[in-house]
C-alpha positions as protocol buffer text, in pm:
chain_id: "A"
residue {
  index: 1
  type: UNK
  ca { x: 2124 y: 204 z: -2373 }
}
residue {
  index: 2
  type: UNK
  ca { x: 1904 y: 75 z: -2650 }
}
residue {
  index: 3
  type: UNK
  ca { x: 1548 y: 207 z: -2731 }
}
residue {
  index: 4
  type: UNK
  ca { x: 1313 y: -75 z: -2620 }
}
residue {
  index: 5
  type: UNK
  ca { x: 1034 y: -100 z: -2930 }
}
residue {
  index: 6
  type: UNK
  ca { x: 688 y: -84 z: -2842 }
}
residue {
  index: 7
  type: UNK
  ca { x: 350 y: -198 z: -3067 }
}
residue {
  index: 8
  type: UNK
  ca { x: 99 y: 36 z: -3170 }
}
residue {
  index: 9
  type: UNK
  ca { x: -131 y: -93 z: -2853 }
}
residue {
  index: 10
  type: UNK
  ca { x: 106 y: 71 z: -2630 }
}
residue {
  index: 11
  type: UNK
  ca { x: -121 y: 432 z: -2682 }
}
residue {
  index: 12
  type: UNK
  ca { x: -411 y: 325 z: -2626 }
}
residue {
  index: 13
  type: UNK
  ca { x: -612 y: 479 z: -2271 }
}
residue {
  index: 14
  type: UNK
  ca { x: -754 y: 190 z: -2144 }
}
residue {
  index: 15
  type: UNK
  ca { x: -1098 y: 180 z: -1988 }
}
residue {
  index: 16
  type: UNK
  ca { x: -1163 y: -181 z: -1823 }
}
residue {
  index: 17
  type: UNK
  ca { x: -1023 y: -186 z: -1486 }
}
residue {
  index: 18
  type: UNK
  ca { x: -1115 y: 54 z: -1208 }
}
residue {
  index: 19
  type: UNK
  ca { x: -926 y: 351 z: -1324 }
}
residue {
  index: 20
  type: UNK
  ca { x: -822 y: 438 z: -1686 }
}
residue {
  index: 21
  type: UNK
  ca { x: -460 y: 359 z: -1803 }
}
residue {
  index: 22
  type: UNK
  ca { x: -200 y: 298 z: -2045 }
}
residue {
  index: 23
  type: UNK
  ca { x: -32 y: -70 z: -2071 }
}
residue {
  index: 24
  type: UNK
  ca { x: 346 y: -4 z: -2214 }
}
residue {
  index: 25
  type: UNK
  ca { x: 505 y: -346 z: -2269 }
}
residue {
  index: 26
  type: UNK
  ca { x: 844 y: -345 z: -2435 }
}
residue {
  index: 27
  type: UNK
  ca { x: 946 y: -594 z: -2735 }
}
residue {
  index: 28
  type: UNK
  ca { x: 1200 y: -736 z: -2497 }
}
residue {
  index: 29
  type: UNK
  ca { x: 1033 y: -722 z: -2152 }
}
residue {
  index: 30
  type: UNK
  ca { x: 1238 y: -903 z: -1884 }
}
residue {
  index: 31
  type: UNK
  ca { x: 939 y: -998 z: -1619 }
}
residue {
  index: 32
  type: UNK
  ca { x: 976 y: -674 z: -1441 }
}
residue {
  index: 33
  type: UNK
  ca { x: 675 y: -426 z: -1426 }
}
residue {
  index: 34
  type: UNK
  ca { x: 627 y: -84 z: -1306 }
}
residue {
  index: 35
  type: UNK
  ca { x: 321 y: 85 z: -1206 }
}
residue {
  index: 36
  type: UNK
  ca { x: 338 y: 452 z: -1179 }
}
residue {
  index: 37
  type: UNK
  ca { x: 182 y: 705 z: -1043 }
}
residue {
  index: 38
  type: UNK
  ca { x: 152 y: 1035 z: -1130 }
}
residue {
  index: 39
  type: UNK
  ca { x: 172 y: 1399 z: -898 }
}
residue {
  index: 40
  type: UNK
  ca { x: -134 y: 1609 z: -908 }
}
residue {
  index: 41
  type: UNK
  ca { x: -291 y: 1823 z: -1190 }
}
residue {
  index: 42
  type: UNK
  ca { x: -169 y: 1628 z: -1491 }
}
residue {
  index: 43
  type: UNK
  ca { x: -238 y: 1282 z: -1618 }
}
residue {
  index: 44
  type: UNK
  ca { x: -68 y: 952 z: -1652 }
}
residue {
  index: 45
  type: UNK
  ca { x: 184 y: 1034 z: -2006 }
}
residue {
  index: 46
  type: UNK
  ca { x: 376 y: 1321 z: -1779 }
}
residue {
  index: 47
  type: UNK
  ca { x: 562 y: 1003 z: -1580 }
}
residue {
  index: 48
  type: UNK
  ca { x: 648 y: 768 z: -1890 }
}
residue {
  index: 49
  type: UNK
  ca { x: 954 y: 940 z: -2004 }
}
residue {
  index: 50
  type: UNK
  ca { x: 1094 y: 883 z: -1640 }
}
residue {
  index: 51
  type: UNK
  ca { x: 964 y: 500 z: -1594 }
}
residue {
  index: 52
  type: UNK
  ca { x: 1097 y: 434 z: -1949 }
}
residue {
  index: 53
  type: UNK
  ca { x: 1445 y: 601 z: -1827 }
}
residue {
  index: 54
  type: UNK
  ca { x: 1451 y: 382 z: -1514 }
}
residue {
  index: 55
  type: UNK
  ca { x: 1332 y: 43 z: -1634 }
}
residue {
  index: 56
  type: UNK
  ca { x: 1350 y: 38 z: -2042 }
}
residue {
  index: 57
  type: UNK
  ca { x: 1287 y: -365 z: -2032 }
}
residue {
  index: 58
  type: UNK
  ca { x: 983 y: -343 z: -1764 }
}
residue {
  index: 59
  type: UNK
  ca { x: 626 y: -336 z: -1885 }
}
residue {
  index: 60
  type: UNK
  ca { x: 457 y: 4 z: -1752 }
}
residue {
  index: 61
  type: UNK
  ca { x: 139 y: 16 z: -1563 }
}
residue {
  index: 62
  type: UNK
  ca { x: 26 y: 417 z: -1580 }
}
residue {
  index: 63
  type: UNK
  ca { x: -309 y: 479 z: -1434 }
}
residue {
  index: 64
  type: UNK
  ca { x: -474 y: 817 z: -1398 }
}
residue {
  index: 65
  type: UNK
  ca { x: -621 y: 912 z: -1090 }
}
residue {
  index: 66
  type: UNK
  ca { x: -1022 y: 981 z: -1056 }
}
residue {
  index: 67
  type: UNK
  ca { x: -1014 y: 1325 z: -944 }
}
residue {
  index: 68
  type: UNK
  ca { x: -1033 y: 1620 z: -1168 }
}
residue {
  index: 69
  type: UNK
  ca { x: -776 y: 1921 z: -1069 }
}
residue {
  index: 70
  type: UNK
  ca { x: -789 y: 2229 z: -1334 }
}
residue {
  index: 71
  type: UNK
  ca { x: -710 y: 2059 z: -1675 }
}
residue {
  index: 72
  type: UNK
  ca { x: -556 y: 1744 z: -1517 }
}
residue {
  index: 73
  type: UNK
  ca { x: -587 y: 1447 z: -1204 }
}
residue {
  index: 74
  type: UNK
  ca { x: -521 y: 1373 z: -868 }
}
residue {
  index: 75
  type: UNK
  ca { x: -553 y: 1088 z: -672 }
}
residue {
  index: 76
  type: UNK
  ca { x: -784 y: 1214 z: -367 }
}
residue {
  index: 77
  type: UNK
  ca { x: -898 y: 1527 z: -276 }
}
residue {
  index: 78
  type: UNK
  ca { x: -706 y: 1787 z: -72 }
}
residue {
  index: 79
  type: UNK
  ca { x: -803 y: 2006 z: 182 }
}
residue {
  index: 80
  type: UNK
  ca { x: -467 y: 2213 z: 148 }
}
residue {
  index: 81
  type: UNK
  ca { x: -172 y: 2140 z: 11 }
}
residue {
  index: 82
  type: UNK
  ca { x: -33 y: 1954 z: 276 }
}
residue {
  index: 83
  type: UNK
  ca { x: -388 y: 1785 z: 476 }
}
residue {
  index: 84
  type: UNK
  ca { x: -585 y: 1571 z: 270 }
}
residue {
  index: 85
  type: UNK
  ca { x: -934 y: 1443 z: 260 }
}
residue {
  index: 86
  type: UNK
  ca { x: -925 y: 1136 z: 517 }
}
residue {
  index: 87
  type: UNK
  ca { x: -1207 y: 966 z: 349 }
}
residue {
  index: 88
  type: UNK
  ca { x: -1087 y: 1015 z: 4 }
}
residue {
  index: 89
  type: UNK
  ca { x: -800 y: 874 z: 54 }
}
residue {
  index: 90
  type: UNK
  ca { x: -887 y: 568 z: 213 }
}
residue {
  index: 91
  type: UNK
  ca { x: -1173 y: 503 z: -40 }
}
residue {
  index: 92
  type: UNK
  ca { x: -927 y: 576 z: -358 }
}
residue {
  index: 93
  type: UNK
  ca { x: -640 y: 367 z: -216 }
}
residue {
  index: 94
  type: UNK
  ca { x: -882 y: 33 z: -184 }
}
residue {
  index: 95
  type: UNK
  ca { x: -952 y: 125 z: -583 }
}
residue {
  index: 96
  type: UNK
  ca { x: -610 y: 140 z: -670 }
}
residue {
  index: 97
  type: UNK
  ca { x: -566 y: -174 z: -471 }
}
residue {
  index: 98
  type: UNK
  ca { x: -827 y: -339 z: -664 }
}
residue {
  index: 99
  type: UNK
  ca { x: -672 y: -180 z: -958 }
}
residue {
  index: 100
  type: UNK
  ca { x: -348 y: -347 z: -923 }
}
residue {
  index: 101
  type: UNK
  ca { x: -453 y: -671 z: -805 }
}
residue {
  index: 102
  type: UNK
  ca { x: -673 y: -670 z: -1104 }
}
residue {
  index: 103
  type: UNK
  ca { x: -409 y: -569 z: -1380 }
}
residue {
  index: 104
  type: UNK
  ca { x: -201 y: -804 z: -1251 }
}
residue {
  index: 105
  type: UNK
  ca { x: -426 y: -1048 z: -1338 }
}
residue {
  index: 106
  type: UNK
  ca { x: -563 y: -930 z: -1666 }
}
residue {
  index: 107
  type: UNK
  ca { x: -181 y: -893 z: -1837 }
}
residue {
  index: 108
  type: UNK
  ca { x: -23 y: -1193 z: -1615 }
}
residue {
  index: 109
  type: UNK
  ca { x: 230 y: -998 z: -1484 }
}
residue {
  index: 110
  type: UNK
  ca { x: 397 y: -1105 z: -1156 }
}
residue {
  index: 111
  type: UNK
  ca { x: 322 y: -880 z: -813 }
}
residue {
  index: 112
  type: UNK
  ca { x: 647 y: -1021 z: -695 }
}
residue {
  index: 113
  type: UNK
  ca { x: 851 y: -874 z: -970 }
}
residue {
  index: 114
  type: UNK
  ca { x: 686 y: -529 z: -933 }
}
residue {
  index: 115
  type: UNK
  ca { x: 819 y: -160 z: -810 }
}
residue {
  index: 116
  type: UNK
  ca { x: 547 y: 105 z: -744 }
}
residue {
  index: 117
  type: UNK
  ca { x: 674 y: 429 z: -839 }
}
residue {
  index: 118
  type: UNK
  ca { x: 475 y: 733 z: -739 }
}
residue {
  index: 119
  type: UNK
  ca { x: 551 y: 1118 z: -790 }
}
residue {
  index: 120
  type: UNK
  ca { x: 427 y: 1409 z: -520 }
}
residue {
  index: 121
  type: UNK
  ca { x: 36 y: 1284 z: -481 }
}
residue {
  index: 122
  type: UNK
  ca { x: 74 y: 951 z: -652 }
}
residue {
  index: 123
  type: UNK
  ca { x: 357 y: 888 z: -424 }
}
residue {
  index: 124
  type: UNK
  ca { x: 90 y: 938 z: -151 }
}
residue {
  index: 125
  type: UNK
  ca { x: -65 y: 702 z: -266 }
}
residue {
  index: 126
  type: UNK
  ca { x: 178 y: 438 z: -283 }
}
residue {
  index: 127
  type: UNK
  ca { x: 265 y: 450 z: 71 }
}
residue {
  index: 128
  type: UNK
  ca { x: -107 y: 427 z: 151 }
}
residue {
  index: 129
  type: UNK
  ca { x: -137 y: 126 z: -22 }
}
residue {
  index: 130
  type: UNK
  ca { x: 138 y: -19 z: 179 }
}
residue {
  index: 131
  type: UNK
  ca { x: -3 y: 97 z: 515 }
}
residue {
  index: 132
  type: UNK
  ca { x: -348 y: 12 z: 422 }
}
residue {
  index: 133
  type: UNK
  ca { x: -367 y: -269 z: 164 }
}
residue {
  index: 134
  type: UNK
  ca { x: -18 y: -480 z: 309 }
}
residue {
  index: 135
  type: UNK
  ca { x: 78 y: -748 z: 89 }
}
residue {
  index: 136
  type: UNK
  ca { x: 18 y: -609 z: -292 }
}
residue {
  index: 137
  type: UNK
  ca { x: 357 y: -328 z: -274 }
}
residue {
  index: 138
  type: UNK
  ca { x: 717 y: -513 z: -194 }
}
residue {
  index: 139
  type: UNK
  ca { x: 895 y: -254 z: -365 }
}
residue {
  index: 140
  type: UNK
  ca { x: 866 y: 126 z: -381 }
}
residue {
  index: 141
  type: UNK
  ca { x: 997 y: 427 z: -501 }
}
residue {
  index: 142
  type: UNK
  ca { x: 878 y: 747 z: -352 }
}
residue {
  index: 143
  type: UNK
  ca { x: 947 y: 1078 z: -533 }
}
residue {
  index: 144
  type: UNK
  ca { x: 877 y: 1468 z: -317 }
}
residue {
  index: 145
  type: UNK
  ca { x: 599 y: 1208 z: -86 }
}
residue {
  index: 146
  type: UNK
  ca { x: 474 y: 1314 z: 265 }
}
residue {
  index: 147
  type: UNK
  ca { x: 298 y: 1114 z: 530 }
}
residue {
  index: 148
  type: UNK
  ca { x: -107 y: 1184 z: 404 }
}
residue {
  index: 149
  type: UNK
  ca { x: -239 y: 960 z: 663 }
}
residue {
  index: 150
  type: UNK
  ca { x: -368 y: 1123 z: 1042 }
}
residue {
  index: 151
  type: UNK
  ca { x: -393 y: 772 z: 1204 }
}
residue {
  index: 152
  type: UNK
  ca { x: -130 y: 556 z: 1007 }
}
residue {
  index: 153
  type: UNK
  ca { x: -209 y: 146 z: 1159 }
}
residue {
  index: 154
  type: UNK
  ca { x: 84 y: -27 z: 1214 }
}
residue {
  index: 155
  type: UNK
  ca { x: 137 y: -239 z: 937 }
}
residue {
  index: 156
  type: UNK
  ca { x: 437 y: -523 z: 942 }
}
residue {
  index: 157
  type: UNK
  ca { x: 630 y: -414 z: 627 }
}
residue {
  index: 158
  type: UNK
  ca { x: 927 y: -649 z: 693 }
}
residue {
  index: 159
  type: UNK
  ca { x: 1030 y: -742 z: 405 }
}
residue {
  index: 160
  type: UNK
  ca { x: 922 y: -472 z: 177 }
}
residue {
  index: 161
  type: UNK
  ca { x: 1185 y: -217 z: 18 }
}
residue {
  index: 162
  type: UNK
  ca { x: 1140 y: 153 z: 11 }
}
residue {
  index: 163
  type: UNK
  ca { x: 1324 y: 457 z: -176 }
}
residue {
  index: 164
  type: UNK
  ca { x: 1254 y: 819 z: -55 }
}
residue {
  index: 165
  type: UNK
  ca { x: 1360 y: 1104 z: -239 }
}
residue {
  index: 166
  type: UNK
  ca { x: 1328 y: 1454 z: -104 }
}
residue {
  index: 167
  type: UNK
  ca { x: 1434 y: 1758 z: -302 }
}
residue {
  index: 168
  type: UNK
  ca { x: 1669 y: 1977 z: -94 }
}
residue {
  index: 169
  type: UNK
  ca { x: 1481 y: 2323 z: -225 }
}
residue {
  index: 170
  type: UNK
  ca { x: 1146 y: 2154 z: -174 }
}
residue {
  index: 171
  type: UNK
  ca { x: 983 y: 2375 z: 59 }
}
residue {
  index: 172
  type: UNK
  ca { x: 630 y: 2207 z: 37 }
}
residue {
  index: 173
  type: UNK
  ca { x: 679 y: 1836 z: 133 }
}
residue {
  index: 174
  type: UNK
  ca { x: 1096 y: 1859 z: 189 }
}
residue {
  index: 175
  type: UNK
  ca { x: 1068 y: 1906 z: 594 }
}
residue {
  index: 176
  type: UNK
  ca { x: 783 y: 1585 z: 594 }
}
residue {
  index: 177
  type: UNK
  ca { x: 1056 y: 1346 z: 438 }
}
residue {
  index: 178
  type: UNK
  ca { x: 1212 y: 1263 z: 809 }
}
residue {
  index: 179
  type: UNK
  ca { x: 877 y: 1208 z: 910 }
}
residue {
  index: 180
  type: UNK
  ca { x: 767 y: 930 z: 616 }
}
residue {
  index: 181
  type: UNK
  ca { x: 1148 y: 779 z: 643 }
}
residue {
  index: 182
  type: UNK
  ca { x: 1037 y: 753 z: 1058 }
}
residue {
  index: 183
  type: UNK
  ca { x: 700 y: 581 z: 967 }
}
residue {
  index: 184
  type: UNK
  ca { x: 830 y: 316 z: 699 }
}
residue {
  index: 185
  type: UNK
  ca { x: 1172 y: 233 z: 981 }
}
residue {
  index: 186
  type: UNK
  ca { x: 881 y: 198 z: 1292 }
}
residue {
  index: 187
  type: UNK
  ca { x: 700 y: -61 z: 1016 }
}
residue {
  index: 188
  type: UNK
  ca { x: 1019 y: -242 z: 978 }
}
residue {
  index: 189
  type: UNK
  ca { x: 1063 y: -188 z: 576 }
}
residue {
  index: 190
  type: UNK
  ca { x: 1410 y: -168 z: 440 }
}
residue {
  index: 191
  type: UNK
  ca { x: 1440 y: 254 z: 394 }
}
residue {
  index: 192
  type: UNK
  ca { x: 1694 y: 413 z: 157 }
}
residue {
  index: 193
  type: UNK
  ca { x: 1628 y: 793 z: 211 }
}
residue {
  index: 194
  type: UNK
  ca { x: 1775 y: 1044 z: -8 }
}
residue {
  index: 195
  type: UNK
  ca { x: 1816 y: 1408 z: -46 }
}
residue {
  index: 196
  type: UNK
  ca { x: 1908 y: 1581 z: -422 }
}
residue {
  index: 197
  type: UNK
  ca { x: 1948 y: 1928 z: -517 }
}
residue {
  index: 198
  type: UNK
  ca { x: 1604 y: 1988 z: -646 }
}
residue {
  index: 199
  type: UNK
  ca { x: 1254 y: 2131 z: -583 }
}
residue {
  index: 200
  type: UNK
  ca { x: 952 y: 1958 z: -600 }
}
residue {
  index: 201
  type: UNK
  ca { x: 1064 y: 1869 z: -991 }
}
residue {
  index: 202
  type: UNK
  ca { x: 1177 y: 1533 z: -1062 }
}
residue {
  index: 203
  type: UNK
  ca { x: 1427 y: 1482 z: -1306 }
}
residue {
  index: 204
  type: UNK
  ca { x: 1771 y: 1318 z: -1447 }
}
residue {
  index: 205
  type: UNK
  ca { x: 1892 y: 1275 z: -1090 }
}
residue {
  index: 206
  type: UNK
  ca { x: 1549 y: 1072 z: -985 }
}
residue {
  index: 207
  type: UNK
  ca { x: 1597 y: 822 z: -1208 }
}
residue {
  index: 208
  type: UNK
  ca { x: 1937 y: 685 z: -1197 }
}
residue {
  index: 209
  type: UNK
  ca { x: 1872 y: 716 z: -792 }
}
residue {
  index: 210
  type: UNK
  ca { x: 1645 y: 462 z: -868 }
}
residue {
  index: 211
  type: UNK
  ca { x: 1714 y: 248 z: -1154 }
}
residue {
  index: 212
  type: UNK
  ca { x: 2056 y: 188 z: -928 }
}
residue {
  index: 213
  type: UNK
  ca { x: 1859 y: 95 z: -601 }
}
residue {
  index: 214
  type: UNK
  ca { x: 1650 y: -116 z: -860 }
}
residue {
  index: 215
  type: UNK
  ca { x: 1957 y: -317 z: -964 }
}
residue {
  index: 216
  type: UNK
  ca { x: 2027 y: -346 z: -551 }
}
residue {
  index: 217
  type: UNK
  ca { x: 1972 y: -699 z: -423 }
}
residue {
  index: 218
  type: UNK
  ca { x: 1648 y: -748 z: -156 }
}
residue {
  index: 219
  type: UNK
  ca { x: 1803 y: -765 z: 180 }
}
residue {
  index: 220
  type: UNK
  ca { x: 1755 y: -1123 z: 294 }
}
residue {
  index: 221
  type: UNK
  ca { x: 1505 y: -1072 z: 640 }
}
């Protein structure tokens, strides 16, 4: 696999959309983009590697969430590691909503040719924006996620497309998986659920899991 070339503007932390991010658009970009989202405590440059291992040819969307945790982000506040601030979450999903919709926009990329990929608490996020904000996410990839929401509406997600990946030794958000593969099947979105040997760690295994469901036609509903 070649190394896609990138122009100087590609590290620059961008400050004029709704949450600060980094715009990574390949010499040879196919029309495909990527928005990721990162897990908790760190910042947006901890997910490129991956992205740029799953999709070398898609331009990169990495935002940083809002919320300080030790020396890095999250994306809303937590009450423990597994409840989360309702309130939070709802009002920093409609930014990242507005984020997206926005960035689309600005760079003139194309919503219809774009995968969401989110890691542990940017995950989270991703399949709040789906329940919450239908309509922007039609593809999704969903590394160590749980369901965050306590009253998740029933949102028609026929036609949408959604990988889980659970990490067998992840004793945190492992036993939620069947639960979040439950929700997304009830909204009638097109579930391909996982399970690797791994903790709450992504890694090598992550991304050819997904750069093959990627290269998967969109079931015809």
């Amino acid at each position: 696999m070649s190394v896609p070339e990138y122009n100087d503007e590609n590290s620059i932390l961008r400050g004029d959309l709704t949450f600060p991010y980094r715009l990574l658009k390949p010499a040879n970009a196919s029309g495909e983009c990527l928005f990721v989202l990162h897990g908790s405590g760190v910042d947006e440059t901890t997910m490129l590697p991956l992205a740029r291992q799953i999709a070398p040819r898609s331009v990169i969307v990495a935002a940083r969430g809002r919320i300080r945790q030790e020396d890095g982000f999250r994306w809303f506040e937590r009450i423990t590691p597994t409840s989360f601030d309702q309130v939070s979450i709802r009002a920093e999903t409609a930014a990242y909503a507005q984020f997206a919709t926005e960035a689309v926009r600005r760079h003139g990329l194309n919503l219809k040719r774009a995968t969401f990929l989110g890691y542990s608490n940017g995950a989270n996020v991703v399949s709040s924006l789906m329940l919450l904000h239908p309509g922007i996410v039609s593809q999704a990839a969903l590394l160590r996620a749980m369901p965050v929401l306590d009253a998740s509406p029933m949102t028609d997600l026929g036609g949408s497309r959604v990988l889980i990946i659970a990490g067998a030794a992840d004793q945190t958000y492992g036993p939620f998986a069947p639960a979040l593969v439950a929700l997304f099947s009830e909204r009638r979105a097109e579930v391909d659920a996982r399970i690797i040997a791994s903790g709450h760690e992504f890694g090598d295994a992550d991304a050819a899991i997904v750069r093959q469901w990627l290269a998967a036609p969109i079931a015809a509903v």
